[in-house]
C-alpha positions in Angstrom: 14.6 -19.4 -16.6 10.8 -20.3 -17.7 8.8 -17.6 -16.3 6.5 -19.9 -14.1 9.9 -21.4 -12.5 10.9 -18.3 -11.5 7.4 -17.4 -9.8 8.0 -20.6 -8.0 11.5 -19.5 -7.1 10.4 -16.3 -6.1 8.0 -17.9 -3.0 10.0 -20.4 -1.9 12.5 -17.2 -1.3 9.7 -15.5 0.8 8.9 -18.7 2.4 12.6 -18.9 3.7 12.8 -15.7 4.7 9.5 -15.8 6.8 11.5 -19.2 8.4 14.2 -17.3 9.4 12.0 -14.6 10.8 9.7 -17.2 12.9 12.4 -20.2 13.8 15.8 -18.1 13.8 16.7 -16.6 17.9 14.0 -16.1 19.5 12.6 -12.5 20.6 10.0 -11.0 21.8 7.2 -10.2 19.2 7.7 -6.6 18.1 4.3 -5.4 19.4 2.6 -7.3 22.4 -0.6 -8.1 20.1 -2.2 -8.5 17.4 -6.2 -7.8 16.9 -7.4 -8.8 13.6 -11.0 -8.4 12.4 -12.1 -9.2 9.1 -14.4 -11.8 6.5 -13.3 -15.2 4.9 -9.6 -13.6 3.6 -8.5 -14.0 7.0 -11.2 -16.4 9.6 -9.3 -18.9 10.7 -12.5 -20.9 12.5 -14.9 -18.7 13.6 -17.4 -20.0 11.1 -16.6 -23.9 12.2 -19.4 -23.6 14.9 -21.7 -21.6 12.8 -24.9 -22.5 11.0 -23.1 -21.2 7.4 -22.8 -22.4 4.0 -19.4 -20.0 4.8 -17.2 -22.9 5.9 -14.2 -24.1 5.4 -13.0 -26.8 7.9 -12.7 -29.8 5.4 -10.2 -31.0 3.6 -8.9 -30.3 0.9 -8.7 -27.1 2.7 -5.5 -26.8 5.0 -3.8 -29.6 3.1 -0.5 -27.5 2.9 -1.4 -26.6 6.7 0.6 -27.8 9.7 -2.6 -28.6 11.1 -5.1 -29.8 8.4 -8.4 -27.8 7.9 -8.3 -25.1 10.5 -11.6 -22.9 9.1 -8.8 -21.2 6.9 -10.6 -20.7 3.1 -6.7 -21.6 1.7 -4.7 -24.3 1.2 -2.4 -23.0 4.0 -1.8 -19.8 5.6 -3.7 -16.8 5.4 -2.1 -13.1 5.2 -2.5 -12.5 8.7 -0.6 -15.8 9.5 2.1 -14.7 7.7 1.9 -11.1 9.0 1.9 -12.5 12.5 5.3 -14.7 11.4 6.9 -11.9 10.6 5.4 -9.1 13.6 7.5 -12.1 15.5 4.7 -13.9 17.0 5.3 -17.7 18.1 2.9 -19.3 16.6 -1.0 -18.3 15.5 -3.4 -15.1 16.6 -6.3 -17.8 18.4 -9.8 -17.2 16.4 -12.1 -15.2 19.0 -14.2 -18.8 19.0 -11.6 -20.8 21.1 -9.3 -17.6 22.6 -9.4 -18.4 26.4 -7.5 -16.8 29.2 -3.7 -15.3 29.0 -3.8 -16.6 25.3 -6.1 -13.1 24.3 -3.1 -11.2 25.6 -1.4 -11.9 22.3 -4.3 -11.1 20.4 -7.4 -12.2 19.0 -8.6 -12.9 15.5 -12.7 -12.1 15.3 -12.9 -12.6 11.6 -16.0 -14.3 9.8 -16.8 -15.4 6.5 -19.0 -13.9 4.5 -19.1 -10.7 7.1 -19.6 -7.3 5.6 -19.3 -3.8 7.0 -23.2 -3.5 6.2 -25.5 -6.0 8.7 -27.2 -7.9 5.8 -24.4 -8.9 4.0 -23.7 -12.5 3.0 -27.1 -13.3 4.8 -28.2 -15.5 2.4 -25.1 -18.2 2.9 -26.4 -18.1 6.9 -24.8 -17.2 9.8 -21.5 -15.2 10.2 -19.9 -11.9 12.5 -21.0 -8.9 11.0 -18.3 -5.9 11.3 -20.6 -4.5 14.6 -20.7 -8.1 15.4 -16.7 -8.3 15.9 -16.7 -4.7 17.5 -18.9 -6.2 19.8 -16.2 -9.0 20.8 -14.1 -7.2 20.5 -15.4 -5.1 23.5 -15.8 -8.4 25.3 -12.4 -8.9 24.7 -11.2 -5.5 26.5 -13.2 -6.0 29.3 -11.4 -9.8 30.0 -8.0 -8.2 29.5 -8.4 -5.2 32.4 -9.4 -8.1 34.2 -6.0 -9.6 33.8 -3.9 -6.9 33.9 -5.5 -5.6 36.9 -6.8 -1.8 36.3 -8.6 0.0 33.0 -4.9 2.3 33.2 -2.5 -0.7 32.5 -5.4 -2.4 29.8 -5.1 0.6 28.0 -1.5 1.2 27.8 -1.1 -2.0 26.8 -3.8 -2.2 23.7 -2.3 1.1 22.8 0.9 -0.7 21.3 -1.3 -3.3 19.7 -2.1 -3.7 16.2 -5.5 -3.8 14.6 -5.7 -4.9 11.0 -8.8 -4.9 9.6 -10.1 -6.3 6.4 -13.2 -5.7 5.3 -15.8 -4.4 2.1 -15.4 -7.7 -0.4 -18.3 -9.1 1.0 -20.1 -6.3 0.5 -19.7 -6.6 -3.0 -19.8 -10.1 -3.6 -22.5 -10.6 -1.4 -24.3 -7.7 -1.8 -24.1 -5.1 -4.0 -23.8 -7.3 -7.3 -26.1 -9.8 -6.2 -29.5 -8.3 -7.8 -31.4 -11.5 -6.3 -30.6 -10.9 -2.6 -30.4 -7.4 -2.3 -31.5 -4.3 -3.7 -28.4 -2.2 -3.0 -27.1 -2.3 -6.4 -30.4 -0.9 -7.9 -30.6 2.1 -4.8 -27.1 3.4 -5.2 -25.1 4.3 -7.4 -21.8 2.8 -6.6 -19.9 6.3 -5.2 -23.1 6.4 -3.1 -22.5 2.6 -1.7 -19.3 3.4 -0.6 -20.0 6.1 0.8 -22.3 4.2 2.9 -20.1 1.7 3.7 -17.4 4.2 4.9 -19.9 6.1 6.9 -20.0 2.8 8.7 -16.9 2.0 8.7 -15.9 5.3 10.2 -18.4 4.5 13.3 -16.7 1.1 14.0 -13.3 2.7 13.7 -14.5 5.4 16.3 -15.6 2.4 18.3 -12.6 0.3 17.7 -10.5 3.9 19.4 -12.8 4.7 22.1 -11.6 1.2 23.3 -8.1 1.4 23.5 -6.7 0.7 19.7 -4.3 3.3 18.4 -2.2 1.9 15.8 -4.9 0.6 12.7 -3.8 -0.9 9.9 -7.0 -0.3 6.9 -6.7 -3.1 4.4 -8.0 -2.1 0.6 -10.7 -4.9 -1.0 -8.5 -6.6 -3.8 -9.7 -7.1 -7.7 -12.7 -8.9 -7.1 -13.5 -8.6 -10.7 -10.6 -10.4 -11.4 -11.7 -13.6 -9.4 -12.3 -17.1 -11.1 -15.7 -16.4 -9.8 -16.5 -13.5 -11.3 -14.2 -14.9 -14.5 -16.7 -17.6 -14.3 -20.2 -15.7 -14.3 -19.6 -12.2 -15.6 -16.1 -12.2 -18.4 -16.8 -13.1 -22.2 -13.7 -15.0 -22.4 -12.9 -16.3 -18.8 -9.8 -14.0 -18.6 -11.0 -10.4 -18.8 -11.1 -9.5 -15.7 -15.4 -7.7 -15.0 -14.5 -3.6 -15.1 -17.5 -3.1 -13.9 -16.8 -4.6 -10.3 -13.2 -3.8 -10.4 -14.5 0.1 -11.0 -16.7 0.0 -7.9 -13.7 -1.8 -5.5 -11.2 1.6 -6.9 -13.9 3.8 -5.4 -14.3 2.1 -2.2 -10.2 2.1 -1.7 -10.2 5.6 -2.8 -12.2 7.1 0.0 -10.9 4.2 2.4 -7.4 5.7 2.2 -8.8 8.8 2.7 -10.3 8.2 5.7 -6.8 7.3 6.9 -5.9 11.1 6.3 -9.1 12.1 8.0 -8.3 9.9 10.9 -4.7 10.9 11.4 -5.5 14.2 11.2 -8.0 14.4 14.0 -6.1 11.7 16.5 -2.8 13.0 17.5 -2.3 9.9 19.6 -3.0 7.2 17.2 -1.4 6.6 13.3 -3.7 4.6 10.7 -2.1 3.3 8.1 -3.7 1.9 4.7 -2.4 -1.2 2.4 -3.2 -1.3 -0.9 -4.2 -5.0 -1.6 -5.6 -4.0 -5.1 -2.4 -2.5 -6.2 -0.6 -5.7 -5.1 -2.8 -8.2 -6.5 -2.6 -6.2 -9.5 1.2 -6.3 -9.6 0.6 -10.3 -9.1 -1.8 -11.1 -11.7 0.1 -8.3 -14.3 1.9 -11.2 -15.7 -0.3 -14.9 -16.5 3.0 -15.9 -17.9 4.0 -16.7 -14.8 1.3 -18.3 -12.8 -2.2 -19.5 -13.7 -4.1 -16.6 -12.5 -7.8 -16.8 -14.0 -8.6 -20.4 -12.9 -9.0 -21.7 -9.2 -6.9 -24.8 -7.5 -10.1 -26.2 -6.4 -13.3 -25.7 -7.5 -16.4 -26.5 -10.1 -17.2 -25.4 -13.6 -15.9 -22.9 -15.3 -12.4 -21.5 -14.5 -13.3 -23.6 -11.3 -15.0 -20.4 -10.7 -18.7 -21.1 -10.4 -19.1 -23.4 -7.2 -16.5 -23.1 -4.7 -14.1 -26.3 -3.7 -15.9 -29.5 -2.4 -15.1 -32.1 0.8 -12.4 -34.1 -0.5 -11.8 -33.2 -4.0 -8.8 -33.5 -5.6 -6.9 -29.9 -5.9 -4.3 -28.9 -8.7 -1.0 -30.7 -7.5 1.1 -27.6 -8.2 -0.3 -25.2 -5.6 2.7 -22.9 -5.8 1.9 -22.0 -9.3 -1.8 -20.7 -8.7 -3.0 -17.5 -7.6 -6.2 -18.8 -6.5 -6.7 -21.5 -4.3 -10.9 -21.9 -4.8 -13.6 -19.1 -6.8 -12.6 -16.4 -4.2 -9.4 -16.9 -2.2 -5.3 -16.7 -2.7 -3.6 -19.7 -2.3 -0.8 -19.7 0.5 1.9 -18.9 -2.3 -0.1 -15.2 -3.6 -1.2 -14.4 0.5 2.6 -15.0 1.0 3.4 -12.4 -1.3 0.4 -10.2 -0.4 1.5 -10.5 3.4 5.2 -10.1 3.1 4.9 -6.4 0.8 1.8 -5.5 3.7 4.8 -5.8 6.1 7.5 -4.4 4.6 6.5 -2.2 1.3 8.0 -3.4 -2.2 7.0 -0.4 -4.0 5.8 3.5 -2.4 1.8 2.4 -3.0 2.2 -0.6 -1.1 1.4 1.1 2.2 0.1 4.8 2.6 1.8 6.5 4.6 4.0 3.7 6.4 4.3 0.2 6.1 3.3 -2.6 8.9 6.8 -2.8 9.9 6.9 0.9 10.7 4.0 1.3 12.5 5.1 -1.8 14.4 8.0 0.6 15.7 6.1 3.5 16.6 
């Protein structure tokens, strides 16, 4: 079978299976929520109301989407929307913008694009949720569920079986640290010093994030950013070399991210943090181009459709399935299918460190 067939194959299978998961006998979803906190991997509208070049409620964004252009930066579902699919959710985690009443009793998504762990990150494309900024909704959030539950005992026991993914660091990258114009982070730190400082933060938020109910965290790697038809576009001789440089500084960051999973578990009896390694995966995704187009975006402008990001009602590639990129910086439905699915339930032992979604589900 022609390699690129058999990628296609391969997703449809996925798809099918995630069907039979979401429409096959109803039960209830394995854990009661789902919090999710993250930048534009994941928003699924916060940014529609926001004053942000970090958009993406316009076609041809969503076309693959039950419900057109949703704020989601794909042309369909996101990881989390698969993740929630298979946690047993009917239907979608509500963005933290329209969430209202029993609905935030299922969970709550509070990502934003172009958010960062750091405050200045992605200021330069406007407005979005810093990391503190969905903490802080978060927070909001907690205080509106004891409310409906009755008592701060029965708010907590119930948030305690929740489970918190959280998705952040590209940004802080992309948007930051290797972009010399904007910021001078890249020319103060090395980059083990950057991520250092960007776990120290991250460690606060998680504190935060436990002080106020969560117990089961699930610590989501940054992906190959140097491997993006943005950074294919701008920084690789040949368009298909995928920028070491960038890729280098994203290992380090994951490196000390997982290790704060170790450091976490260690010191909270009551809780379990798990860490999924979205590099690895993507890695395992992109191994073979044989297979899929991997260096070039569905949508975009210029150069491997890498160098301005997908515009109001132009036309995307017709064979979605077969690209790994939807626009300069984001999966297309088909890779977050496959990202979301081994998240879930690990393909291979570095998946997930120490457990898988699924396992932590059952705890």
């Amino acid at each position: 079978m022609d390699l690129r067939k058999w990628w296609v194959v391969m997703v449809l299978l996925v798809l099918i299976n995630i069907q039979n998961y979401y429409y096959g006998a109803k039960a209830a979803p394995q854990v009661p929520c789902y919090f999710i906190f993250g930048d534009s991997l994941v928003d699924n509208g916060n940014n529609n109301q926001l004053s942000s070049l970090a958009r993406a409620n316009y076609l041809p964004y969503g076309i693959d989407f039950p419900n057109g252009p949703t704020g989601r930066f794909s042309n369909g579902k996101t990881t989390v929307d698969v993740i929630a699919q298979l946690l047993g959710f009917d239907g979608y985690i509500p963005p933290y913008s329209a969430a209202r009443g029993q609905d935030i009793l299922r969970g709550v998504n509070y990502a934003s694009a172009a958010a960062g762990i750091r405050e200045e990150t992605g200021r330069q494309l406007g407005d979005r949720i810093s990391f503190s900024g969905q903490v802080k909704n978060y927070q909001n959030t907690v205080q509106q569920v004891v409310n409906l539950l009755g008592n701060e005992d029965q708010a907590a026991n119930y948030l305690s079986r929740c489970i918190y993914s959280i998705g952040l660091g590209s940004n802080d990258y992309l948007n930051n640290y290797f972009q010399p114009l904007y910021y001078s982070t890249g020319r103060q730190y090395t980059p083990e010093q950057y991520a250092d400082l960007l776990i120290q933060q991250y460690t606060q938020q998680l504190q935060a994030f436990y002080n106020y109910g969560a117990r089961k965290f699930v610590l989501i790697g940054v992906g190959q950013i140097g491997c993006s038809p943005n950074q294919l576009a701008q920084n690789s001789p040949d368009g298909r070399t995928c920028v070491k440089r960038v890729n280098d500084a994203n290992v380090i960051f994951n490196n000390k991210l997982r290790g704060l999973v170790d450091q976490f578990n260690n010191n909270n009896s009551d809780a379990k943090f798990i860490y999924i390694n979205a590099y690895g995966i993507f890695q395992d995704i992109t191994a073979n181009p044989a297979r899929y187009v991997t260096n070039t975006g569905c949508c975009g402008v210029g150069r491997n459709n890498g160098q301005i990001t997908c515009l109001p009602l132009q036309n995307p590639c017709p064979n979605r399935r077969e690209y790994v990129f939807w626009d300069a910086f984001h999966p297309t439905e088909a890779a977050n299918t496959i990202i979301a699915t081994r998240s879930y339930s690990a393909q291979s032992p570095s998946d997930a460190y120490p457990i898988d979604i699924r396992r932590l589900a059952q705890l």
